[in-house]
C-alpha positions as CSV (number, residue, x, y, z in Angstrom):
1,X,-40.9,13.3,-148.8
2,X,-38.9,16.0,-149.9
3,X,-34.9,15.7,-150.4
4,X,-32.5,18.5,-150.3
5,X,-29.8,18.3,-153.5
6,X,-26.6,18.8,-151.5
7,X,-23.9,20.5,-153.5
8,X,-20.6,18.8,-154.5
9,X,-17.9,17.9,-151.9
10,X,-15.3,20.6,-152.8
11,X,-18.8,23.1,-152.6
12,X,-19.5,22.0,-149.0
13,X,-15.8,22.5,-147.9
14,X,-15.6,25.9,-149.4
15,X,-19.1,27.0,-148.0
16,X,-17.7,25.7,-144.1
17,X,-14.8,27.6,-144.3
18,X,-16.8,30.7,-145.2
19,X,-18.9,30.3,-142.3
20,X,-16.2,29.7,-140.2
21,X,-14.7,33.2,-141.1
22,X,-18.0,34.9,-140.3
23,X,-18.1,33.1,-137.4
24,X,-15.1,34.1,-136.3
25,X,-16.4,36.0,-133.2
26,X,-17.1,33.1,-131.6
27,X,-15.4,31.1,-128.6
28,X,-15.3,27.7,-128.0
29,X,-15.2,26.2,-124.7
30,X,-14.8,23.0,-123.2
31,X,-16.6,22.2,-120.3
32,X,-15.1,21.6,-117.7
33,X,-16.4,23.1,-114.5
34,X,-20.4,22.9,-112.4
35,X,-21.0,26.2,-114.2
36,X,-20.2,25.7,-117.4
37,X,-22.0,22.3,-117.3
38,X,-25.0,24.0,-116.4
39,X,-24.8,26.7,-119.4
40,X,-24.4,23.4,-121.4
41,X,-27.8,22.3,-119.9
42,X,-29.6,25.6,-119.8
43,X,-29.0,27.0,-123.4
44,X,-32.0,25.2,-124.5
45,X,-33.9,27.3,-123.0
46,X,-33.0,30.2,-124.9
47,X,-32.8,29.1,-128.0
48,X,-36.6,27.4,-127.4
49,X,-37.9,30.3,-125.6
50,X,-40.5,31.3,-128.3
51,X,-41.3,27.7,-129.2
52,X,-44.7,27.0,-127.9
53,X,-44.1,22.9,-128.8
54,X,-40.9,22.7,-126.9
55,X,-40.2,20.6,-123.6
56,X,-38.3,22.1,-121.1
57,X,-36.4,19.0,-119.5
58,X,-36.0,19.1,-115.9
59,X,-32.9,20.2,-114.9
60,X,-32.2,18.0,-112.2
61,X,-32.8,15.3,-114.4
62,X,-30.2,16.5,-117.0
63,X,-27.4,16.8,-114.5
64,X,-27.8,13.1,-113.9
65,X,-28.0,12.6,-117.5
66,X,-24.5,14.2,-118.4
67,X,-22.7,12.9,-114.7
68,X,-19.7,10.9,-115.2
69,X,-20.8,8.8,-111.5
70,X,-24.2,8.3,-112.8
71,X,-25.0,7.5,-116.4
72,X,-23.7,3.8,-117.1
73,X,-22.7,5.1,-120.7
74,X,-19.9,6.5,-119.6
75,X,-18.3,2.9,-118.4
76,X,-17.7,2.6,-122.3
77,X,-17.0,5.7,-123.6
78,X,-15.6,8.9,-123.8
79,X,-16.7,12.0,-124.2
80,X,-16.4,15.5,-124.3
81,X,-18.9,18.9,-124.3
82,X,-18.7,22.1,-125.4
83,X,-20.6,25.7,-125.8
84,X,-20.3,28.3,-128.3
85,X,-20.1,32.0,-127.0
86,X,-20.6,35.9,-128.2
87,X,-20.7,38.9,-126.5
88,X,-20.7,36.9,-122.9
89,X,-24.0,34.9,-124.2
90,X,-23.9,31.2,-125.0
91,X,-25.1,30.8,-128.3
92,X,-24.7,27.1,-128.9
93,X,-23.8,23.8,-127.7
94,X,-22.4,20.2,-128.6
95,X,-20.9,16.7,-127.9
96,X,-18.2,14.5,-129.3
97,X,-18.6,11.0,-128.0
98,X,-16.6,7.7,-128.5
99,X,-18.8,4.5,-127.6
100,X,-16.1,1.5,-127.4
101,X,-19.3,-0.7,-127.7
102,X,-20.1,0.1,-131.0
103,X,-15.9,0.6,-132.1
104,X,-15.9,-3.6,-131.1
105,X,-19.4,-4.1,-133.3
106,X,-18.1,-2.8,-136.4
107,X,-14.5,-1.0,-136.1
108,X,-15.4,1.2,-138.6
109,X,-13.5,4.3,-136.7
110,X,-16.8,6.4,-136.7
111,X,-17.5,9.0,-133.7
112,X,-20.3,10.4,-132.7
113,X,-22.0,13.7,-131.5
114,X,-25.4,15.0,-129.9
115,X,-27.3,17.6,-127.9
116,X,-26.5,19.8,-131.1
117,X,-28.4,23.3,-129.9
118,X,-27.8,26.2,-131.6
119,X,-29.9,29.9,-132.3
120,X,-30.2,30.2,-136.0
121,X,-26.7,31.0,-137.2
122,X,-25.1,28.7,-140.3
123,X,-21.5,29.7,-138.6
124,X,-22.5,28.7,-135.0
125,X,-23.2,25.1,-136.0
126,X,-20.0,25.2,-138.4
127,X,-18.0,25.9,-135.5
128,X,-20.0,23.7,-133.1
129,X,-19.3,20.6,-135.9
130,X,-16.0,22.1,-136.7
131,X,-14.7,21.4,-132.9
132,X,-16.4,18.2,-132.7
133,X,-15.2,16.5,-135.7
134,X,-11.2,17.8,-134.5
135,X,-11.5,16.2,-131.6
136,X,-13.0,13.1,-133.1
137,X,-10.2,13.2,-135.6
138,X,-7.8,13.8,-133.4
139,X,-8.7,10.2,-131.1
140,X,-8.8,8.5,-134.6
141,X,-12.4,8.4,-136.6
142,X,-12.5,8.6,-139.7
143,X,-16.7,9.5,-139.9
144,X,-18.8,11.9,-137.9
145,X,-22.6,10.5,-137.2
146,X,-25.3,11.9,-134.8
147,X,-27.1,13.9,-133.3
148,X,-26.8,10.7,-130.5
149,X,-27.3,12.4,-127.1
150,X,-25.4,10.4,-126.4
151,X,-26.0,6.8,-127.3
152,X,-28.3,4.8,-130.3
153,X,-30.8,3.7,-127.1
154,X,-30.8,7.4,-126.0
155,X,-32.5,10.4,-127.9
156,X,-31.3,9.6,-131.3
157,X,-31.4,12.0,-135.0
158,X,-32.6,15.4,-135.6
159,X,-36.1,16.3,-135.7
160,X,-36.8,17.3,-139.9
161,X,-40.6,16.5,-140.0
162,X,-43.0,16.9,-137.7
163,X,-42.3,20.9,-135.9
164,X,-46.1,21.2,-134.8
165,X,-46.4,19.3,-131.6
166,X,-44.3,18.2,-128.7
167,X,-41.7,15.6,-128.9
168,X,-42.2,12.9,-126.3
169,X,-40.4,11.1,-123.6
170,X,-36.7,10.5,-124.7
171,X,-37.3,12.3,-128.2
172,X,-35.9,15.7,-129.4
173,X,-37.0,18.7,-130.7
174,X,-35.7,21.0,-132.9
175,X,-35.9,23.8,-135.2
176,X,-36.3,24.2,-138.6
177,X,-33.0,25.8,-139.4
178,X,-31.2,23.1,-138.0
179,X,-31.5,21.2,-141.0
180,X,-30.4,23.5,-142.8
181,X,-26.9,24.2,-141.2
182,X,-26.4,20.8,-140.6
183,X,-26.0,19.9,-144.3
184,X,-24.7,23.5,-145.2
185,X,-21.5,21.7,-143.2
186,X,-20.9,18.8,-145.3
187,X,-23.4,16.5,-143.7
188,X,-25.5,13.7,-145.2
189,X,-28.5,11.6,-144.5
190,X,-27.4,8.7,-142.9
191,X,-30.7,7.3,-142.2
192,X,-34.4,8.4,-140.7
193,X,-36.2,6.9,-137.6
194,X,-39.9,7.4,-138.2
195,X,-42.1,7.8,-134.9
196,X,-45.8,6.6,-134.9
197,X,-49.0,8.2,-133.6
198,X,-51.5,5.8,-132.7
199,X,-54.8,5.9,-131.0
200,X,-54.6,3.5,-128.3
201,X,-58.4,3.6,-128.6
202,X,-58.7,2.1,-131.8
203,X,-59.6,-1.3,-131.9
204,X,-57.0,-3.9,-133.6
205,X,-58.1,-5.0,-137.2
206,X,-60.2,-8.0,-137.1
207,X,-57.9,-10.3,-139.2
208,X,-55.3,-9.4,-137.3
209,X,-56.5,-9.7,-134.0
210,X,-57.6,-13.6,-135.4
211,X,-54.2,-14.1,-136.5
212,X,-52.4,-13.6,-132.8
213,X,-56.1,-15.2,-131.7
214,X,-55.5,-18.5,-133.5
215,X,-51.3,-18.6,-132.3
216,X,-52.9,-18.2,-128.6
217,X,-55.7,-20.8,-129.0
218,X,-53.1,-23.5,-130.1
219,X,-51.4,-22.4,-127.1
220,X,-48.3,-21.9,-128.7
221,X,-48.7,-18.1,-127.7
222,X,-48.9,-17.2,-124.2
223,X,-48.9,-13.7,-122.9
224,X,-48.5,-12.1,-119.6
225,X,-47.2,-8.7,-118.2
226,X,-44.3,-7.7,-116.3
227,X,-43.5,-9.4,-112.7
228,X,-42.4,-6.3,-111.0
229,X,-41.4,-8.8,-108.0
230,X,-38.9,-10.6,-110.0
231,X,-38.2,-7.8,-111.7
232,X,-34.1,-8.9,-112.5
233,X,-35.0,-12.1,-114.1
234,X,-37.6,-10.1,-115.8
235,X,-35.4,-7.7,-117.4
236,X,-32.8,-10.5,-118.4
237,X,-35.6,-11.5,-120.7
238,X,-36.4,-8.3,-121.9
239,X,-32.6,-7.4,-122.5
240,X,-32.1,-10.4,-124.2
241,X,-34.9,-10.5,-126.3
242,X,-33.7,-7.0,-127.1
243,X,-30.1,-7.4,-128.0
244,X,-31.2,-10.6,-130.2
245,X,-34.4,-9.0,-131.6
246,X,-32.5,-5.6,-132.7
247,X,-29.4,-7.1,-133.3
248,X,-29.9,-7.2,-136.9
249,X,-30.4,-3.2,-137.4
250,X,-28.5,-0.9,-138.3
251,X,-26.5,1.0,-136.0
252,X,-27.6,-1.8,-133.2
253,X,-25.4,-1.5,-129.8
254,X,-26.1,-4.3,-127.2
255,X,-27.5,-3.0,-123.6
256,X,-24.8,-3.5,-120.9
257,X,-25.6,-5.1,-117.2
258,X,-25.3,-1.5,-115.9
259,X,-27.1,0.3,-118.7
260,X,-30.2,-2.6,-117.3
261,X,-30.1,-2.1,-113.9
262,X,-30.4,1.5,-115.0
263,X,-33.4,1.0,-116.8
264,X,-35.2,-1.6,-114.3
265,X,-35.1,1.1,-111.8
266,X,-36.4,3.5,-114.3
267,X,-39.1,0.8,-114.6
268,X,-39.6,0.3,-111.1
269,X,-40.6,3.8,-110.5
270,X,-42.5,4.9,-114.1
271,X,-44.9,1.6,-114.5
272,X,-47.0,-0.2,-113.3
273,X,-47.0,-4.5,-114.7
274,X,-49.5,-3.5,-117.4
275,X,-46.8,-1.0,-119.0
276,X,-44.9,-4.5,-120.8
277,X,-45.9,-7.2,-122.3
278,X,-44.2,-10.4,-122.7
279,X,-45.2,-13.2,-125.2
280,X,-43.7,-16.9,-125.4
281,X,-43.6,-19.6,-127.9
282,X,-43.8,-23.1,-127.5
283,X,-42.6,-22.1,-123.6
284,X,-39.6,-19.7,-125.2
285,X,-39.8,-15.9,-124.2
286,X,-40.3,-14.8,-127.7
287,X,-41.7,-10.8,-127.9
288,X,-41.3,-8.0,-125.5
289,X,-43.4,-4.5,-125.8
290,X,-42.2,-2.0,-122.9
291,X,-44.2,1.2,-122.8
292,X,-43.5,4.3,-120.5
293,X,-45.7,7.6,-119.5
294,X,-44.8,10.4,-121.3
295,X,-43.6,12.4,-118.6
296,X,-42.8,15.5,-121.3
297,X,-46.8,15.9,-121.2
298,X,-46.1,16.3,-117.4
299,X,-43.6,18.6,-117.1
300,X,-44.1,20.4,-120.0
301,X,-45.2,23.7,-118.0
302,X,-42.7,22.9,-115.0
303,X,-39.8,25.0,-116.8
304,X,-37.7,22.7,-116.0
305,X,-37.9,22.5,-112.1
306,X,-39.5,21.1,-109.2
307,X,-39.5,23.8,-107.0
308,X,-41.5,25.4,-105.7
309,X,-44.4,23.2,-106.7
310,X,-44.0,21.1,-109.3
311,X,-43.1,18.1,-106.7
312,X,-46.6,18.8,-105.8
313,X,-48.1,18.8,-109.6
314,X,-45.9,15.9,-110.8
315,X,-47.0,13.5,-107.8
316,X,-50.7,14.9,-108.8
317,X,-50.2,13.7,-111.9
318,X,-48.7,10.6,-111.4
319,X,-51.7,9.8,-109.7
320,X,-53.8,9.5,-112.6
321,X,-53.4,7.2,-115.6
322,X,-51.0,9.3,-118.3
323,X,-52.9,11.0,-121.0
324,X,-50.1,10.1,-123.6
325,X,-47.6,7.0,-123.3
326,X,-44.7,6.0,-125.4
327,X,-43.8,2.8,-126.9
328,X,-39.7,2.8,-126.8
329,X,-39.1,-1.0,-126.9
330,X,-41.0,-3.3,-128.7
331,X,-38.9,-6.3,-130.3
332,X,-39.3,-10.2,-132.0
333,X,-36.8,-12.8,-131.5
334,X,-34.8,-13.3,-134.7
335,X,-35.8,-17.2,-134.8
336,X,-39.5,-15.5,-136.4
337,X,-38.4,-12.3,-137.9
338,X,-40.0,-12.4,-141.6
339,X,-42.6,-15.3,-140.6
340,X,-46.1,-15.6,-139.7
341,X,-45.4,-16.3,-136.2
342,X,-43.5,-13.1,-136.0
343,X,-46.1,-11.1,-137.1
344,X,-48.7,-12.7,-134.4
345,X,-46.3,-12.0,-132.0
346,X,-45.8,-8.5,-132.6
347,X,-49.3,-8.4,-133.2
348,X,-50.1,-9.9,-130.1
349,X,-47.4,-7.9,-127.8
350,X,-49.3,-4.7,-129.1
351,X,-52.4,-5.3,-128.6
352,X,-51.9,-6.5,-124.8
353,X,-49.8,-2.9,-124.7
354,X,-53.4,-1.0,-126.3
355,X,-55.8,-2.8,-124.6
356,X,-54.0,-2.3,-121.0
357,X,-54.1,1.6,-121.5
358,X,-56.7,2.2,-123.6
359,X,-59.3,0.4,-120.2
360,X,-57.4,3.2,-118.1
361,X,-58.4,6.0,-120.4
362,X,-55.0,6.9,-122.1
363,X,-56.0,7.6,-126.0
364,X,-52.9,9.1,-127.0
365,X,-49.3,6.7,-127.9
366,X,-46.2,7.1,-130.0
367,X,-44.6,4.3,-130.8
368,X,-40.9,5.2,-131.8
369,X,-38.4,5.1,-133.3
370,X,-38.4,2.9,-136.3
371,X,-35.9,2.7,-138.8
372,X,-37.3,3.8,-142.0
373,X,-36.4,0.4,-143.4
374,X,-37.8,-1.8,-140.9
375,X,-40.5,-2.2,-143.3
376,X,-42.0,-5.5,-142.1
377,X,-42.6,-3.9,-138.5
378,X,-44.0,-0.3,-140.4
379,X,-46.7,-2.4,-142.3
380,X,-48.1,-3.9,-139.2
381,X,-48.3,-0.4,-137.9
382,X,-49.6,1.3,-140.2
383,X,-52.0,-1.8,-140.5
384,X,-53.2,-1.4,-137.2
385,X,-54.0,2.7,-137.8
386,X,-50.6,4.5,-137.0
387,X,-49.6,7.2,-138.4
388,X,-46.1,8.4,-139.0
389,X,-46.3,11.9,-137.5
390,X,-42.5,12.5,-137.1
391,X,-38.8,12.1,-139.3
392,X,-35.3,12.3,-137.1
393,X,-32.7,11.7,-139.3
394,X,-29.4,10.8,-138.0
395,X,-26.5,12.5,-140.4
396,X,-22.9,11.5,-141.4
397,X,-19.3,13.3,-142.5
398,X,-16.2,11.7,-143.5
399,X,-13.4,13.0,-141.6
């Protein structure tokens, strides 16, 4: 992998404030208003217009995403949008968001931003970060980190390897060039998240498939899939089995009650019980895998709407097994983290995931992220034949 050398500080601060001044054209506004909200949503679709591996999201879908009444992120923090215009055209896009969650984890005064869209123009994205990082500043940060759109369980980093294929479910896209401007303003790699491909046909290694094979015969290991009837107290176990398991990484913010009920009716309507698989230990819940369709390769020729018939071809769709899934959760309790056990379970929640779509005919999986240093979890993917197919890096400023 290929690094950049960034130029010294005073260099960066000099090169932003000449791209400000040719940027100088430019308005930016705050959005406030149903229309301008939906100029925020829709200038994807612009700047992606030529880009056969692009995803147009649904529309309807964003709305909900970016609603105050209806996304449970916004019970912790504050946010704020804005667009970038010329000539009457809106040329750009951005957020600057405030999580109090992660202010209480490691009060270390850092805001964030996201959905950082822009057409290739250094001085669009200078004044895009420019705006964001004052209004950060101005509540109090002292560091700028994203793209987060808008939280660390939501689309997370900027796409900088991997252009030539679609992103899936929950993942972004981008654009070459948006590298490029990002650190022509100052910012710094803060960290990558490595997604997987894997071929849910392939069959598990044979030593490896003996290892969670031996944990399960000693019936210390037992593994079963989701009860969709008791689906609350399943997702207690999940949750907590997530905020323990990732607790430990870096950038980790815990799920809130409303941020799970959230995603147990997301789970309610995407999967069916063979979508997660739970493991325990000695009668402990100790491993959870949670896998979703990848509606992207559903609606990737819907343009972004449901009308006039893509109610018709979505339900169509939905009523065959997906041809690609995605693996968003998948998590160890800390108790076995760097232990034999932990690797059978891991090991064991995997392979109940594969083995469950790969009878239904779905080949195709990403399993994402990862943090580039998780390396214990990367080695038993790679073990088992994936194939790190995408880098999004998440990027950092001092205010």
């Amino acid at each position: 992998m290929k690094f950049r050398t960034l130029p010294p500080q005073n260099e960066k601060k000099e090169r932003v404030r000449n791209l400000m001044a040719a940027g100088n054209n430019l308005e930016i506004r705050t959005v406030e208003s149903k229309s301008d909200r939906d100029a925020f949503i829709r200038l994807p679709f612009s700047v992606f217009k030529d880009d056969p591996y692009w995803v147009p999201p649904l529309v309807m879908e964003r709305r909900d995403h970016l609603s105050e009444k209806k996304n449970p992120y916004f019970e912790h923090a504050e946010t704020q949008l804005f667009t970038a215009w010329r000539n009457g055209q809106c040329v750009g896009r951005i957020s600057a968001q405030i999580c109090a969650l992660h202010q209480a984890r490691y009060n270390d005064a850092t805001g964030q931003f996201g959905f950082l869209d822009a057409i290739d123009d250094d001085s669009v994205f200078a004044a895009l970060l420019t705006t964001a990082e004052n209004w950060l500043r101005d509540r109090g940060m002292k560091c700028a980190r994203g793209p987060f759109s808008f939280s660390i369980n939501e689309e997370s980093g900027l796409l900088v390897e991997g252009f030539d294929s679609p992103p899936s479910i929950m993942m972004g896209h981008a654009k070459p060039y948006y590298q490029h401007a990002v650190e022509a303003c100052g910012y710094e790699k803060a960290m990558d998240l490595i997604a997987y491909d894997y071929d849910a046909s392939s069959e598990m290694p044979r030593a490896m498939r003996a290892m969670a094979g031996r944990a399960e015969k000693s019936g210390d290991l037992k593994l079963r899939t989701l009860d969709k009837k008791n689906l609350a107290s399943e997702l207690e176990i999940i949750i907590k089995l997530f905020n323990d398991a990732w607790s430990g990484n870096w950038g980790f913010v815990p799920m809130t009650k409303s941020e799970i009920d959230h995603l147990g009716q997301n789970l309610k309507l995407l999967v069916s019980e063979g979508y997660v698989a739970l493991a325990e230990y000695q009668g402990k819940p100790a491993a959870m895998a949670v896998t979703l369709p990848n509606l992207n390769a559903a609606i990737a020729d819907l343009n972004g709407s449901l009308l006039p018939f893509g109610w018709a071809k979505l339900f169509w769709r939905f009523m065959r097994p997906p041809t690609s899934i995605r693996m968003p959760l998948m998590g160890v309790s800390r108790e076995h983290h760097a232990s034999p056990v932990g690797a059978a379970l891991s090991i064991a929640v995997i392979d109940a995931i594969r083995s469950y779509h790969s009878s239904r005919g779905t080949r195709k999986a990403e399993l994402s992220w990862i943090l580039e240093t998780n390396e214990p979890i990367r080695k038993i993917i790679e073990a088992i034949g994936g194939r790190p197919y995408k880098t999004y890096r998440v990027y950092e400023r001092k205010l």
